[in-house]
N, C-alpha and C positions, 0 to 999 in steps of 0.2 A: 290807777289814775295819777297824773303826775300834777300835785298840787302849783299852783302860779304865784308864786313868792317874788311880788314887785318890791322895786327898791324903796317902798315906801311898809312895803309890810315885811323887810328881812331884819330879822331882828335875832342875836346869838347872844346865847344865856350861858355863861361861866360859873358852873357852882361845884354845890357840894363839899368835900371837906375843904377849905382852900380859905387863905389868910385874905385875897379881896375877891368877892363877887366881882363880875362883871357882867352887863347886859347893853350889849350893842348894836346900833344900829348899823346898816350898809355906810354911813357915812365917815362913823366912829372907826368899824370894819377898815376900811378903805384909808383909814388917818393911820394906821398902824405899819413899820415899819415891812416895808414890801423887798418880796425876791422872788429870783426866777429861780429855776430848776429844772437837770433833763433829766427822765426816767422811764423805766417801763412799767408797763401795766399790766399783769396778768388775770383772766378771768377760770373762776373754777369751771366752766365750759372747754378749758383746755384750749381758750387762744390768746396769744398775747401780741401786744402792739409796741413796739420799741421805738425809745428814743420819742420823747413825748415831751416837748415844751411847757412849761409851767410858770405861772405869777400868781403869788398873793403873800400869806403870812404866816411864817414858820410856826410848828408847833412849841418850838424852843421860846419865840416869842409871848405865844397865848401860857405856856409857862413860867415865864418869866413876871409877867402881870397879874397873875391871879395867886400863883406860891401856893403848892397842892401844900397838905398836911404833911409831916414827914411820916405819917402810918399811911397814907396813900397808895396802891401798889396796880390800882385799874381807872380806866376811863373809859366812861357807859355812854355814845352817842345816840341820838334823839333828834328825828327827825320829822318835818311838819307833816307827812303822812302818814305817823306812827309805829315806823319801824326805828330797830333800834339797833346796833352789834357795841360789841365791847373789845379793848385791848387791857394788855396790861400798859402800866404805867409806859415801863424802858421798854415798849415798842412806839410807844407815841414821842417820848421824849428822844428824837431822830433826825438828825442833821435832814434827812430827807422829805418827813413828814411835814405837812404843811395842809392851809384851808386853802384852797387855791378859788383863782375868777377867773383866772385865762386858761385855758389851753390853746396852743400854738396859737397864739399869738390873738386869740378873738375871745370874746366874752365866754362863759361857760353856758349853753344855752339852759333853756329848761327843762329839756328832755334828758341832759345828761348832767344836771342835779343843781345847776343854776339858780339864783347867782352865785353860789360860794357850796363847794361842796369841800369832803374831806378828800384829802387824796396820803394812802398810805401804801408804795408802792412797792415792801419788801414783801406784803401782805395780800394775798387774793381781795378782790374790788368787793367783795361782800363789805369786808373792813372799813372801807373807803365809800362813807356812805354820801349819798344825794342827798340837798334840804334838809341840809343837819339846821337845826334849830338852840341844840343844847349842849354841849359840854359837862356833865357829870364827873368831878373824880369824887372815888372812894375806896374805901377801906377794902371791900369785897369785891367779888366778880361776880357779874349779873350778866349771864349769854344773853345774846340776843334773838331774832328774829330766825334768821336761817340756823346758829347756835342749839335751841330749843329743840329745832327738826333734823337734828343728824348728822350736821355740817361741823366740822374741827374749829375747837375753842382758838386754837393756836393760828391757822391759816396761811402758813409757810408753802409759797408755791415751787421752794427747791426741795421739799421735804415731800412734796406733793399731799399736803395736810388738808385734804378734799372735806373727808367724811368722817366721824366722829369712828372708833374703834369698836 
């Protein structure tokens, strides 16, 4: 079911090791220094959609304002339906990675993870989760949802890093 995250109830929680908290709302969200980006997207279904217009707010940014621990080395996303995946740090920390609200050029609806999803697009779209809620960095790495069932910690779709070995 795909939970309805109005812009009165989106609200993104920065924690874990990290010198400031952050907990923001769609408006705070939306105050923070904005960019576009084109990219591809690949799914571990084996399709992928090129050349993908993108706006919102670099991961470089939401690092830049929170300042992980320097023993930090993953970041554990959390989303309001309660699924979760994890990256390490320096895949998140990515000139390309970013929360984005648009694609090509229109809001992100809700079926496709609205209003603000993650989007990490060196990484299969498991990574790049809908109704993210939470930002976690930490010390450790904690798989997630698809992670736990089979699915490659790592998710490199030039590696084709589908399924856990």
């Amino acid at each position: 079911m795909q939970p309805d995250i109005t812009p009165q109830k989106f609200r993104l929680d920065l924690d874990g090791a990290v010198t400031s908290k952050q907990h923001l709302s769609l408006a705070e969200f939306m105050a923070l220094p904005q960019q576009t980006s084109r990219s591809d997207m690949h799914c571990v279904t084996q399709w992928s959609r090129f050349d993908n217009d993108w706006e919102g707010v670099s991961a470089r940014t939401l690092l830049d304002l929170v300042r992980p621990s320097a023993s930090d080395r993953h970041v554990i996303f959390h989303a309001h339906d309660g699924y979760t995946t994890n990256v390490r740090l320096d895949q998140f920390d990515q000139p390309d990675v970013f929360l984005v609200h648009q694609w090509n050029g229109q809001p992100i609806t809700r079926e496709h993870g609205g209003p603000v999803r993650v989007l990490i697009p060196r990484l299969y779209l498991w990574k790049s989760p809908k109704w993210v809620n939470r930002i976690e960095f930490a010390e450790r790495d904690r798989p997630g949802f698809w992670e736990v069932r089979g699915y490659h910690n790592n998710a490199d779709p030039w590696l084709e890093e589908r399924y856990s070995s």
